[in-house]
C-alpha positions in Angstrom: 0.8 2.2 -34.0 4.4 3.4 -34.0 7.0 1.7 -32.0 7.9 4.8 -30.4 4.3 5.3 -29.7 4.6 1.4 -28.0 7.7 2.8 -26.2 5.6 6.0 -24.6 2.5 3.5 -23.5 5.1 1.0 -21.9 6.8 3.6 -19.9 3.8 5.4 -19.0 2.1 1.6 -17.6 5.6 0.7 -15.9 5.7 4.3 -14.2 2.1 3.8 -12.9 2.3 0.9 -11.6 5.0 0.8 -9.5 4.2 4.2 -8.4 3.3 4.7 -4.9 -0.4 6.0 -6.1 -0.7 2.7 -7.4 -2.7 0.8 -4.3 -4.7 -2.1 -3.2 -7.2 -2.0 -0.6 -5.0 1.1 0.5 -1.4 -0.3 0.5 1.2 0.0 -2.1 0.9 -2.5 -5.1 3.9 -3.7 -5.3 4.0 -4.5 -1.3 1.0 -6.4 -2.0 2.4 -8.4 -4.8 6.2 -9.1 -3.1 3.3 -10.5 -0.3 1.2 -12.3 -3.0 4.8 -13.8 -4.6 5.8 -15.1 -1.3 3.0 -16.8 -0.2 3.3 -18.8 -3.4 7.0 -19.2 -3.5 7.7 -17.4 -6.3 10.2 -14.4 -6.7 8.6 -13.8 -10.1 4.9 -12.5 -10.7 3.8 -12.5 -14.4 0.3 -11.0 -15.8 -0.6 -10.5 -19.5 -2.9 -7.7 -19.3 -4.9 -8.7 -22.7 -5.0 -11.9 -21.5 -8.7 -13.2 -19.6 -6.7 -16.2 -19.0 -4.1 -14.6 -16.5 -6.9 -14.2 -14.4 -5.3 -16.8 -11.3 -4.3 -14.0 -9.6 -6.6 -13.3 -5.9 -9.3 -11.1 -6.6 -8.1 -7.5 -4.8 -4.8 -8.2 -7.1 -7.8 -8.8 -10.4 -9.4 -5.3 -9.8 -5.8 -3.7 -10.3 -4.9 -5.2 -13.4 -8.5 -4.3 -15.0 -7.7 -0.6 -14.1 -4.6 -1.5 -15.5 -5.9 -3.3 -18.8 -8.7 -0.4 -19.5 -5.5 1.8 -19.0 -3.9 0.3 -22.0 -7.3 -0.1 -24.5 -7.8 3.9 -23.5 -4.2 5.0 -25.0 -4.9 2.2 -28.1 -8.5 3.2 -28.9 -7.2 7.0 -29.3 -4.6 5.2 -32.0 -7.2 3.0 -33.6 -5.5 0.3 -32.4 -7.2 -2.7 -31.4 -6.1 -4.5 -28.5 -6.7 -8.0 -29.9 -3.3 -7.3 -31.7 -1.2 -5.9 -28.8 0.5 -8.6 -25.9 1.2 -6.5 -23.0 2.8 -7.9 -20.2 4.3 -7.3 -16.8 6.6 -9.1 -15.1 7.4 -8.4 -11.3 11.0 -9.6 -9.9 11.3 -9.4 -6.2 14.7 -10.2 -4.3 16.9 -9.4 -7.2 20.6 -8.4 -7.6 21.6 -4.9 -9.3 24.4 -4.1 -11.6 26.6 -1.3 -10.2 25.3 0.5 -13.0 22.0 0.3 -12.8 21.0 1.1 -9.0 18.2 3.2 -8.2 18.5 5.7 -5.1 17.3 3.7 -2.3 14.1 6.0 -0.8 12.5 3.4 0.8 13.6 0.0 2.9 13.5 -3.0 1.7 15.1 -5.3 -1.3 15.5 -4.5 -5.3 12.8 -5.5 -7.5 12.5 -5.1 -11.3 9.2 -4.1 -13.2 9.5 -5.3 -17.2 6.8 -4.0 -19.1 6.9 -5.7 -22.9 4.0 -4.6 -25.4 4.1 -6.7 -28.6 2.1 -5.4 -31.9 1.9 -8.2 -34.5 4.6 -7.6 -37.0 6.5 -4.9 -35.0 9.4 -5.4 -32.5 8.6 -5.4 -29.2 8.4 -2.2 -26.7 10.0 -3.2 -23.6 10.8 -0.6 -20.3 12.2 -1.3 -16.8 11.8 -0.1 -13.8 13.9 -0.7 -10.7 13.2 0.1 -6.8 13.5 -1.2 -3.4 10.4 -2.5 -1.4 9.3 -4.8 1.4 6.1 -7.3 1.6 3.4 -5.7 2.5 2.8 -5.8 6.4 0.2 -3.5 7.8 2.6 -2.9 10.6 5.4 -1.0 8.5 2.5 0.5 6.1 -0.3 3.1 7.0 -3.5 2.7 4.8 -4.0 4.6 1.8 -7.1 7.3 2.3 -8.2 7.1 -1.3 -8.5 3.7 -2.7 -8.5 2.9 -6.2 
């Protein structure tokens, strides 16, 4: 698989998932996870989608990242690529600081976060994408529930 083909799956996962589309039980994703980071002190959420082992993650956050990791073998399997070669991960920042230069429009309340998505093929460089945004943990207060649910 061509890097730039890495480039267009990474951008394509990134854009997903923090999209607002992208729910759990109903609320926004990323809400959840900010919620999920806090509660273990953490500003940082990691996952490696080929990865069984990064499976420590609550269950309702599990069922996400199997859409997520089916996602991925679905755009490899159309390349012949196997996804015992590929690393794809996704690291969440929550509670960051922005460079002048790279701040998003603020459409929604609540603090910067980064989304990094990295996709490794043995023997090629890595694809990496970023995605900023602004978002709050979730609170079923501020949010109204999703009517279709993933």
């Amino acid at each position: 698989m061509t890097k730039c083909r890495l480039h267009d799956i990474a951008y394509g996962l990134g854009s997903s998932f923090i999209s607002r589309n992208n729910h759990i039980d109903g609320y926004w994703a990323i809400g959840k996870l900010y919620e999920y980071a806090r509660n273990t002190r953490s500003d940082i959420v990691e996952f490696d989608l080929c990865e069984s082992s990064s499976t420590s993650a609550p269950k309702h956050l599990q069922k996400m990242l199997a859409k997520y990791c089916d996602w991925v073998k679905q755009r490899c399997s159309s390349r012949s690529t196997s996804l015992s070669n590929l690393s794809v991960r996704i690291v969440i920042e929550f509670d960051i600081e922005f460079n002048e230069n790279e701040k998003p429009p603020q459409r929604t309340y609540g603090k910067p976060f980064r989304v990094t998505v990295a996709i490794n093929a043995k023997d090629r460089r890595p694809a990496i994408r970023h995605f900023l945004g602004y978002c709050a943990p979730h609170s079923s207060w501020h949010e109204s529930k999703s009517i279709t649910q993933n």
